[in-house]
C-alpha positions in Angstrom: -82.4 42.2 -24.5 -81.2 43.1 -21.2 -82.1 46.2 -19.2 -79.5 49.3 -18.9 -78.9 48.6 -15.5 -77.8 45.1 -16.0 -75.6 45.8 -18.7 -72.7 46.8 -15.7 -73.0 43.3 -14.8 -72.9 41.4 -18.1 -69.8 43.3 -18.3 -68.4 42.2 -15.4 -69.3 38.8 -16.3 -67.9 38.8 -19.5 -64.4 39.7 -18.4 -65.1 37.5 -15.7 -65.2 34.4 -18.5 -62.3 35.7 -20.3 -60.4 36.0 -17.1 -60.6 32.4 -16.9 -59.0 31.7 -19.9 -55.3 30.9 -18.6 -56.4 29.1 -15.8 -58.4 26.9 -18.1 -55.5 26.5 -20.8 -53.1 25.8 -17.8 -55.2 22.7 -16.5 -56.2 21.1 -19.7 -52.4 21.6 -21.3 -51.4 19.7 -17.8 -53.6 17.4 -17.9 -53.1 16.4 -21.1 -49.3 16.0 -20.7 -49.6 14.3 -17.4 -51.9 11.7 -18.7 -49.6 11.1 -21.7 -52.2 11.6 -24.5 -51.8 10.0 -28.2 -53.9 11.8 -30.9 -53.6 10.9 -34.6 -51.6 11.7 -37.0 -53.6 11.6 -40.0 -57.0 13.3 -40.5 -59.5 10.3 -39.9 -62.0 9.1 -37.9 -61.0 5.4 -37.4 -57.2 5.6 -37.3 -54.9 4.8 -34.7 -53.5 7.6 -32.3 -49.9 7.1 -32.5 -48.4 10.6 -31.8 -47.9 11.4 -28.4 -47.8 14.9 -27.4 -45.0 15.8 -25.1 -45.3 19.0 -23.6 -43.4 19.3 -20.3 -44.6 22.1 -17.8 -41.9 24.3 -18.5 -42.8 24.4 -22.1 -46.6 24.7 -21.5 -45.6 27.8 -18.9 -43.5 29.1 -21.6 -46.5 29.0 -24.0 -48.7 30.5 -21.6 -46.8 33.8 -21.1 -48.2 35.8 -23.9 -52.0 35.1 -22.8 -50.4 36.0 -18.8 -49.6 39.1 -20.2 -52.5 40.0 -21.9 -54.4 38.6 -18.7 -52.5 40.9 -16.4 -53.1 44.2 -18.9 -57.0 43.6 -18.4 -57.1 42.9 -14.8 -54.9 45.9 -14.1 -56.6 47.8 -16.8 -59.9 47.0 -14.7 -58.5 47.8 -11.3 -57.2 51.2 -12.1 -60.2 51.8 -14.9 -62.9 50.6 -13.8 -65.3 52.9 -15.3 -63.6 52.8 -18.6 -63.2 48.9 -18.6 -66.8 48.5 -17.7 -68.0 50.9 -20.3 -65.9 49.1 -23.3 -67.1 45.6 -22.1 -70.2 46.7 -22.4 -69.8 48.2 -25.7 -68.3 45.2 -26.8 -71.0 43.1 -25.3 -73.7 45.4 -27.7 -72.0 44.5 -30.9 
């Protein structure tokens, strides 16, 4: 679908996206405890939201280490192997 040349770039943009990821997680999760959200209890479609989740920012940090981690490996995976990170993201991007 794409060309060989381009598929450096789709790469690139692929980790790009899942780099993302924590930020993304860390706004929503705020977000949604600053705003006080209640969600249902029950599976249905009409019910009442009556739970309220409460997630303080120290638990939503806490929650977020194990994806940090993960985030940090692929940046610094990509800054000292760069040719081997492009490659595999590119492979990966081919399946």
């Amino acid at each position: 679908m794409f060309q060989k040349r381009d598929h450096k770039n789709l790469a690139l943009g692929m980790m790009s996206g899942v780099l993302t990821v924590p930020i993304s997680v860390f706004i929503t999760t705020s977000m949604l405890a600053l705003m006080e959200t209640k969600i249902r209890d029950t599976i249905s479609t009409t019910a009442e939201p009556t739970y309220q989740l409460s997630m303080s920012i120290g638990t939503i940090l806490i929650n977020l280490v194990t994806i940090n981690m993960f985030y940090r490996l692929l940046v610094n995976s990509y800054i000292y192997k760069k040719k081997t990170m492009s490659m595999s993201f590119s492979l990966f991007s081919s399946l």
